[in-house]
TORDRENVO-65955 format. One line per field, with one value per residue: residue in three letters; z, x, y of N, C-alpha, C, O in turn. Coordinates in steps of 0.2 Angstrom, whole numbers, plus 5000, padded with zeros to 4 digits. Layout:
N
res	ALA / ...
nZ	Z / ...
nX	X / ...
nY	Y / ...
caZ	Z / ...
caX	X / ...
caY	Y / ...
cZ	Z / ...
cX	X / ...
cY	Y / ...
oZ	Z / ...
oX	X / ...
oY	Y / ...
% end
This chain:
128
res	UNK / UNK / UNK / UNK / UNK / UNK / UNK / UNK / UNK / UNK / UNK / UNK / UNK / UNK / UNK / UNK / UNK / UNK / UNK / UNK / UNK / UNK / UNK / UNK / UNK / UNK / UNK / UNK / UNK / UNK / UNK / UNK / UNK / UNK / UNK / UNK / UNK / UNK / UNK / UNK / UNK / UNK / UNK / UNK / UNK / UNK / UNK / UNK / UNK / UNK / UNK / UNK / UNK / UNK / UNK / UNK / UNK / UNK / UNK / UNK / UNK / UNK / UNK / UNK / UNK / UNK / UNK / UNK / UNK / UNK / UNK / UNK / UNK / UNK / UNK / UNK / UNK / UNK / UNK / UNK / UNK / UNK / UNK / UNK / UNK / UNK / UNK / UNK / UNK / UNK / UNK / UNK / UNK / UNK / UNK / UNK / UNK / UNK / UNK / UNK / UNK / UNK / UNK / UNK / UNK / UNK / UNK / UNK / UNK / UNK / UNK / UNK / UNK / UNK / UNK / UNK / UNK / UNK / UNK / UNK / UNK / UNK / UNK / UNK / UNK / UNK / UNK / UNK
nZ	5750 / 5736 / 5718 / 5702 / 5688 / 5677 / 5659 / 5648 / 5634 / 5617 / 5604 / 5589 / 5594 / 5605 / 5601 / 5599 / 5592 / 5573 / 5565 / 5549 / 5535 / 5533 / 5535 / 5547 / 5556 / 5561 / 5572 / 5570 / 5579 / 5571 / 5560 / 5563 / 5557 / 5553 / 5549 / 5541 / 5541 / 5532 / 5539 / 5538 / 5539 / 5539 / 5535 / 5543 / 5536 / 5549 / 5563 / 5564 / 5572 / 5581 / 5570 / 5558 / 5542 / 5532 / 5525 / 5519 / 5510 / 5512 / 5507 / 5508 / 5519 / 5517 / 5507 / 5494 / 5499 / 5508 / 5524 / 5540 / 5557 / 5575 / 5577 / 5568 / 5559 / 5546 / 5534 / 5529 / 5531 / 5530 / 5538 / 5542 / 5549 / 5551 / 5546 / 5549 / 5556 / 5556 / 5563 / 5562 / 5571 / 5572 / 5568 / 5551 / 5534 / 5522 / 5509 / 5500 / 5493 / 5496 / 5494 / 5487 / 5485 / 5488 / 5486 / 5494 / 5506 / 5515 / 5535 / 5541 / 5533 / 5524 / 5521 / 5517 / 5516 / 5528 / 5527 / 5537 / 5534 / 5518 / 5513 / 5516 / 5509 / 5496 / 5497 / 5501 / 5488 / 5481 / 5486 / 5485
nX	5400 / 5400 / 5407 / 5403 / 5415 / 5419 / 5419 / 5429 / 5435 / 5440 / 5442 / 5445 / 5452 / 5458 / 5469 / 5486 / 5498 / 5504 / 5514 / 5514 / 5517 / 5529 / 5526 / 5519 / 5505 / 5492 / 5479 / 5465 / 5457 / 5447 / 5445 / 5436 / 5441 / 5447 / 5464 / 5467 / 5480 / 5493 / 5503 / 5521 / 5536 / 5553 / 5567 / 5581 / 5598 / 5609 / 5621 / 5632 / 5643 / 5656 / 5667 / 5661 / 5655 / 5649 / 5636 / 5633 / 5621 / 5617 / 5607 / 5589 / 5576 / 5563 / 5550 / 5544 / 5529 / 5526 / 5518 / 5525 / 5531 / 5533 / 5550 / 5554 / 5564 / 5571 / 5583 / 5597 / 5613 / 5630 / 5645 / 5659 / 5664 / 5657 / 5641 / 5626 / 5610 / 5596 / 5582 / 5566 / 5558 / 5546 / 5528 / 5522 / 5518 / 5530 / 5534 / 5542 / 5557 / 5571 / 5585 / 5595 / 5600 / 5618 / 5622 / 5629 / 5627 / 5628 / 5628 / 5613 / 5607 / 5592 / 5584 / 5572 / 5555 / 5542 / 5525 / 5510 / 5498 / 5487 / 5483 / 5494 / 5505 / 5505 / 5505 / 5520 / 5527 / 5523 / 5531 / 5544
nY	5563 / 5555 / 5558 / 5554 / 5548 / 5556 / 5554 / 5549 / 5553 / 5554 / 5568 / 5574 / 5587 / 5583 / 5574 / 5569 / 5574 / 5568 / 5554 / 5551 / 5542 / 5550 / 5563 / 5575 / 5575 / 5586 / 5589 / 5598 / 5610 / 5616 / 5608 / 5595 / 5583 / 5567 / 5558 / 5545 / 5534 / 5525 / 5517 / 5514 / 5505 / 5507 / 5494 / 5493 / 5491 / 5485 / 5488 / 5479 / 5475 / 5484 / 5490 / 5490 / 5497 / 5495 / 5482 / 5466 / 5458 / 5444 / 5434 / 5433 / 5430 / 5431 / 5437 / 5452 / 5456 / 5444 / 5441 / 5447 / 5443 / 5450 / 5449 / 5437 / 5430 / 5441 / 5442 / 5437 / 5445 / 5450 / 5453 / 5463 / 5454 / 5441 / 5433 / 5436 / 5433 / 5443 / 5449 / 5456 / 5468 / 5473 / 5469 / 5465 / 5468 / 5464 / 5476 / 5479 / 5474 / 5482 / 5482 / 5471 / 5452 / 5449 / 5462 / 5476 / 5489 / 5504 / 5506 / 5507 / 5514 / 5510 / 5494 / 5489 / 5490 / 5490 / 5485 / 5491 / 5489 / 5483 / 5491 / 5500 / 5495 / 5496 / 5511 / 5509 / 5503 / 5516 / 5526 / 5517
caZ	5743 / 5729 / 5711 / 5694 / 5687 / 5670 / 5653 / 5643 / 5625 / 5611 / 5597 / 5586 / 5595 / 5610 / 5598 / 5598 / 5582 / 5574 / 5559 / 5543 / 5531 / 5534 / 5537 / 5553 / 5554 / 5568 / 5571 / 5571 / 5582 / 5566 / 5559 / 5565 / 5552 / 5556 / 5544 / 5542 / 5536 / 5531 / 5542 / 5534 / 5542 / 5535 / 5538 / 5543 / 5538 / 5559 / 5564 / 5569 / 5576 / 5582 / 5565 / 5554 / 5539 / 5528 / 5527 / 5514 / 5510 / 5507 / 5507 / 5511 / 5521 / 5515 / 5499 / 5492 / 5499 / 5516 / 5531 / 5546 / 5564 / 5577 / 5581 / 5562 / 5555 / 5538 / 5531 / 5533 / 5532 / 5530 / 5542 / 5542 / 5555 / 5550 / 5544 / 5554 / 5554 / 5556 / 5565 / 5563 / 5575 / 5571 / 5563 / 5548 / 5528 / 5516 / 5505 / 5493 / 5497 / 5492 / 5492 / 5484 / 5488 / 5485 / 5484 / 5498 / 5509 / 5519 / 5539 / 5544 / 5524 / 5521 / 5513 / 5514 / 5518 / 5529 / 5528 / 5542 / 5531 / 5512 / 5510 / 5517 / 5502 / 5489 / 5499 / 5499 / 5484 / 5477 / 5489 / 5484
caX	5397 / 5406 / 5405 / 5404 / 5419 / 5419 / 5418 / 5435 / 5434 / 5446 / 5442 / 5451 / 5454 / 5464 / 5473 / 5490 / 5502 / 5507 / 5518 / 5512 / 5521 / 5533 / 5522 / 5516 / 5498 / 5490 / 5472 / 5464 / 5452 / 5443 / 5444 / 5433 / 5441 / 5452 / 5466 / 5471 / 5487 / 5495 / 5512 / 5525 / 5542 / 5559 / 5569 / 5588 / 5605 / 5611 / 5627 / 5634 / 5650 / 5658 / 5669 / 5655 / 5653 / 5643 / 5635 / 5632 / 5617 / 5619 / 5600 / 5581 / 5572 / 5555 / 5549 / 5538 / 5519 / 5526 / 5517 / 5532 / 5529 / 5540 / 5556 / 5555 / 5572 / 5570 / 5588 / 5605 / 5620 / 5636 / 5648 / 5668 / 5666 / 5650 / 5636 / 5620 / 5602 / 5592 / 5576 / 5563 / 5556 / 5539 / 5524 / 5517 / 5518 / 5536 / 5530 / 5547 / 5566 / 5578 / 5594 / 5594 / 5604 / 5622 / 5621 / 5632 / 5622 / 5629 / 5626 / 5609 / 5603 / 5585 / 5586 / 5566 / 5551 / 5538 / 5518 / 5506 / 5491 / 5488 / 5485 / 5501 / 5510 / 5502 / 5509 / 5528 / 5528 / 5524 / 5537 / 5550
caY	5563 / 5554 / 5560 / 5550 / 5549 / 5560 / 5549 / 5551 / 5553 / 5557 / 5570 / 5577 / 5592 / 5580 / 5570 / 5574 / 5575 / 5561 / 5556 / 5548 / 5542 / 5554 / 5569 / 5578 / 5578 / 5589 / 5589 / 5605 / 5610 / 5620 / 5603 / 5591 / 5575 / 5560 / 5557 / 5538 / 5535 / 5516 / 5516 / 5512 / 5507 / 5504 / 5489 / 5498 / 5489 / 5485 / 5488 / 5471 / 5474 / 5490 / 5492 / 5488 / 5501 / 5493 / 5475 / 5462 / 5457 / 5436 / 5431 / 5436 / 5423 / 5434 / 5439 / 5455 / 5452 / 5440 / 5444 / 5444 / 5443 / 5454 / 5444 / 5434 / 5431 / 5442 / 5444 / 5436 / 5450 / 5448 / 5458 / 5462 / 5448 / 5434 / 5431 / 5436 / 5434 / 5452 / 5447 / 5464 / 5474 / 5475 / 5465 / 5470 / 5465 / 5464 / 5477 / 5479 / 5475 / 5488 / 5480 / 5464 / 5450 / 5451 / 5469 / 5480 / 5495 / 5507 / 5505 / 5513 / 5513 / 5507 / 5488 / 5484 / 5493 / 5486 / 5489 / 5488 / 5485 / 5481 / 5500 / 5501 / 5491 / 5500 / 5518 / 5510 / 5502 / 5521 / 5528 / 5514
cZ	5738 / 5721 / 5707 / 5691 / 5679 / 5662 / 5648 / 5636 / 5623 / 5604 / 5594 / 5586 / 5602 / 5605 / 5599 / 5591 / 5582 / 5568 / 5552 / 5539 / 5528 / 5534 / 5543 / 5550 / 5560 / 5566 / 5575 / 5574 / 5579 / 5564 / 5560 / 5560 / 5553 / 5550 / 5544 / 5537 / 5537 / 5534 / 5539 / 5538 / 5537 / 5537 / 5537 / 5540 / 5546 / 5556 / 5569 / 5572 / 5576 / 5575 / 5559 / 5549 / 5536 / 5529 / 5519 / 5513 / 5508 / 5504 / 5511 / 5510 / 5520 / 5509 / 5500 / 5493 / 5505 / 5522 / 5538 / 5552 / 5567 / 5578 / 5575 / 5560 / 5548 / 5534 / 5533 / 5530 / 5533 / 5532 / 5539 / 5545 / 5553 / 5548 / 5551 / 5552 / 5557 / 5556 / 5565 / 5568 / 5577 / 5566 / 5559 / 5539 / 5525 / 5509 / 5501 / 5498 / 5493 / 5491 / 5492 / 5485 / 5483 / 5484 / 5494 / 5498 / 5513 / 5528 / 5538 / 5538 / 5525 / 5518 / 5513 / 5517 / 5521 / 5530 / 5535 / 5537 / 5523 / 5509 / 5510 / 5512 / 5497 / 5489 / 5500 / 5494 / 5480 / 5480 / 5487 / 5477
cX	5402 / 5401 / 5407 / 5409 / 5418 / 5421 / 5425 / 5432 / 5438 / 5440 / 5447 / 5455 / 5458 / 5469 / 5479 / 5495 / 5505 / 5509 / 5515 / 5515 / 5527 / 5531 / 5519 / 5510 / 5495 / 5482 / 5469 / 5459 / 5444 / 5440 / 5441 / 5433 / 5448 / 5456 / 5469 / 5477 / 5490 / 5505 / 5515 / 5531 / 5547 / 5563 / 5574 / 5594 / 5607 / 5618 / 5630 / 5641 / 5654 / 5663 / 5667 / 5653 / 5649 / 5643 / 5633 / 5627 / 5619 / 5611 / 5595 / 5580 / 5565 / 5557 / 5545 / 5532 / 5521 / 5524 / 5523 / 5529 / 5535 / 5544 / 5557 / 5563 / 5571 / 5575 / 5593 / 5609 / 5625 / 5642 / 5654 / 5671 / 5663 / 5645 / 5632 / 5613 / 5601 / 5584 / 5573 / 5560 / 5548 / 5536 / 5521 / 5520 / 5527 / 5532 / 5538 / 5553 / 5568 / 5582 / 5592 / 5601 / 5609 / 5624 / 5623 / 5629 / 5627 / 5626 / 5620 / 5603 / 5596 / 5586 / 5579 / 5562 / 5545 / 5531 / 5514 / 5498 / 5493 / 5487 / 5493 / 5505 / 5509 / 5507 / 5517 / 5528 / 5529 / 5531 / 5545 / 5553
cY	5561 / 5556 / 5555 / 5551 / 5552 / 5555 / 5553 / 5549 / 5556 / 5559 / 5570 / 5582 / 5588 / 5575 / 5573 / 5572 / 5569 / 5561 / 5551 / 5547 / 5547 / 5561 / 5570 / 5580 / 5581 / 5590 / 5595 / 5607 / 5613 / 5614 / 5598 / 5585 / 5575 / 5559 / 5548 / 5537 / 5528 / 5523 / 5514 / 5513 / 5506 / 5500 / 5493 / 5492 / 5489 / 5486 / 5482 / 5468 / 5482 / 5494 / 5489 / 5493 / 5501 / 5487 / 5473 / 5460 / 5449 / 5433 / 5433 / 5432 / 5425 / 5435 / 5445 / 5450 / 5445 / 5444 / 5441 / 5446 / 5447 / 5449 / 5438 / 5437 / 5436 / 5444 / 5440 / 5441 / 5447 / 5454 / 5459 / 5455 / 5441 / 5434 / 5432 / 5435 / 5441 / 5449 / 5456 / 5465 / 5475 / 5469 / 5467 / 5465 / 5468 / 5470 / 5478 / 5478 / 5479 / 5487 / 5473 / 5457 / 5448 / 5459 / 5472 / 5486 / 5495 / 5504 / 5512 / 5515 / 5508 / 5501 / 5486 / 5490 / 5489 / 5491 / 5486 / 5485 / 5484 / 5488 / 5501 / 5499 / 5495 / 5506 / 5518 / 5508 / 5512 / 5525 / 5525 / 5519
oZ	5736 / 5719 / 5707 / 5690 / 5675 / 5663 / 5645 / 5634 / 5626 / 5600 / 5596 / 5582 / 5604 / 5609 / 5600 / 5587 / 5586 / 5565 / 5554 / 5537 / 5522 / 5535 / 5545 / 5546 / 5564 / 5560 / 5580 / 5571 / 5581 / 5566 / 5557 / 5558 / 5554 / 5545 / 5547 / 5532 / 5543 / 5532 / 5536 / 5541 / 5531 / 5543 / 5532 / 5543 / 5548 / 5550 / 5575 / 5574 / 5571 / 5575 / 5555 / 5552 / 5536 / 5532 / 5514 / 5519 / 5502 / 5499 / 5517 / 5505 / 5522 / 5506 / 5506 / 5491 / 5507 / 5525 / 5540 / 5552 / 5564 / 5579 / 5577 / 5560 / 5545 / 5529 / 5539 / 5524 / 5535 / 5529 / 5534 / 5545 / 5553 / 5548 / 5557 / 5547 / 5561 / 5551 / 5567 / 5571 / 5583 / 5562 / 5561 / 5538 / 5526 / 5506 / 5495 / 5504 / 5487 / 5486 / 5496 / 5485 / 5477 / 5480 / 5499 / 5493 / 5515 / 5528 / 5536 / 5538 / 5526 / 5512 / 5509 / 5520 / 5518 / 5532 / 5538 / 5538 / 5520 / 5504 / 5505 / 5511 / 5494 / 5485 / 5499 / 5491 / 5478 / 5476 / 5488 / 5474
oX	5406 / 5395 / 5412 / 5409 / 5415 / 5427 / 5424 / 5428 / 5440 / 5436 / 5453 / 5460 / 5463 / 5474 / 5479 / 5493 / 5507 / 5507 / 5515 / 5518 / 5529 / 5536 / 5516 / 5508 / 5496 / 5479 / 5471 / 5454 / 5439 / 5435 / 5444 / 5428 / 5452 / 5452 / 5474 / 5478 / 5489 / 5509 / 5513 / 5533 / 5546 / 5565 / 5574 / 5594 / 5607 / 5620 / 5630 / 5644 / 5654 / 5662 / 5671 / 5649 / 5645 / 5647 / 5631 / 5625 / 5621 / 5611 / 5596 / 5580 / 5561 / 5563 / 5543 / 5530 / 5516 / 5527 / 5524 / 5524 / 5541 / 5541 / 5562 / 5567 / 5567 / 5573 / 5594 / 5608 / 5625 / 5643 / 5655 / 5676 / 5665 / 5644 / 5634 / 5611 / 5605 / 5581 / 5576 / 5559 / 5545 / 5539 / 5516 / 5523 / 5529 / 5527 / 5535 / 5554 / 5568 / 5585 / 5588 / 5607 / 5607 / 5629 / 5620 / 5628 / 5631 / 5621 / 5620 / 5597 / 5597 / 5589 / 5578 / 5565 / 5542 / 5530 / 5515 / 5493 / 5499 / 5490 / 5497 / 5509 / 5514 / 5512 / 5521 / 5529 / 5535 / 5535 / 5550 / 5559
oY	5564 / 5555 / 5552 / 5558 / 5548 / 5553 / 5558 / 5545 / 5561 / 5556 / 5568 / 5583 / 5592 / 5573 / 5579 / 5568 / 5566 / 5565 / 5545 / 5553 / 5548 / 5565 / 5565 / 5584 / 5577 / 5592 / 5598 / 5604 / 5613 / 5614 / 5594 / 5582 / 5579 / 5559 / 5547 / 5539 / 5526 / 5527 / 5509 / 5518 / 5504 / 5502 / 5497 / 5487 / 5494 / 5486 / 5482 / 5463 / 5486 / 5500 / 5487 / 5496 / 5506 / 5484 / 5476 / 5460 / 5448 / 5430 / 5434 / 5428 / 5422 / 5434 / 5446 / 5444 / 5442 / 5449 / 5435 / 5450 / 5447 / 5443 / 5434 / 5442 / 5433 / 5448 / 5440 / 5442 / 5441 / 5459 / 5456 / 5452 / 5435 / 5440 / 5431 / 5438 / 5443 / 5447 / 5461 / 5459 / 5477 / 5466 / 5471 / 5460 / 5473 / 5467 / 5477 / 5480 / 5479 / 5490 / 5470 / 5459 / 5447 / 5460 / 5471 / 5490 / 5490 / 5501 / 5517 / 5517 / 5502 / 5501 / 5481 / 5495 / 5485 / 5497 / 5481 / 5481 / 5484 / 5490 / 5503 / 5503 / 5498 / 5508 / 5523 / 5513 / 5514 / 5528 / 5528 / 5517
% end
């Protein structure tokens, strides 16, 4: 005798936690509503050489309001050692740069913030 295989679905009571512009949101089984939240990441300073403390910023091949693809150049740096490009991580919108070129960041420091949507721009611009 074979049986029908049972029909998956996602509520809000299997979701499991997730993070939101810096928040933990858990879906409540009380609850029955969905929280949408614009991601927002942060572009980091790299560490481009093992004695690398902080980095140079020389020039931003993006502006505010460019959409970037993963694996896009969007910074040159300036090391102890060279000049590098800093290709990002992820695809999604330039929503503000934080360290402006010519301008010295720590290793690991925030220098841009990226959005996934046009919500998402609005939610870092207000966090910048």
């Amino acid at each position: 005798m074979t049986m029908a295989p049972t029909p998956f679905s996602l509520s809000a009571s299997t979701l499991p936690t997730r993070l939101c512009a810096g928040r933990a949101v858990v879906a409540s089984p009380q609850r029955r509503r969905m929280v949408v939240c614009a991601k927002i990441r942060e572009i980091f300073m790299p560490t481009l050489s093992s004695t690398m403390m902080e980095g140079k910023i020389v020039s931003w091949t993006v502006a505010d309001g460019d959409r970037v693809n993963k694996r896009d150049v969007v910074v040159v740096v300036e090391s102890d050692k060279a000049d590098m490009d800093v290709e990002t991580f992820h695809d999604g919108i330039v929503a503000v740069v934080l360290v402006a070129a010519g301008e010295s960041t720590p290793v690991g420091a925030p220098i841009a913030l990226l959005a996934e949507s046009e919500e998402g721009v609005k939610a870092a611009l207000a966090k910048a």
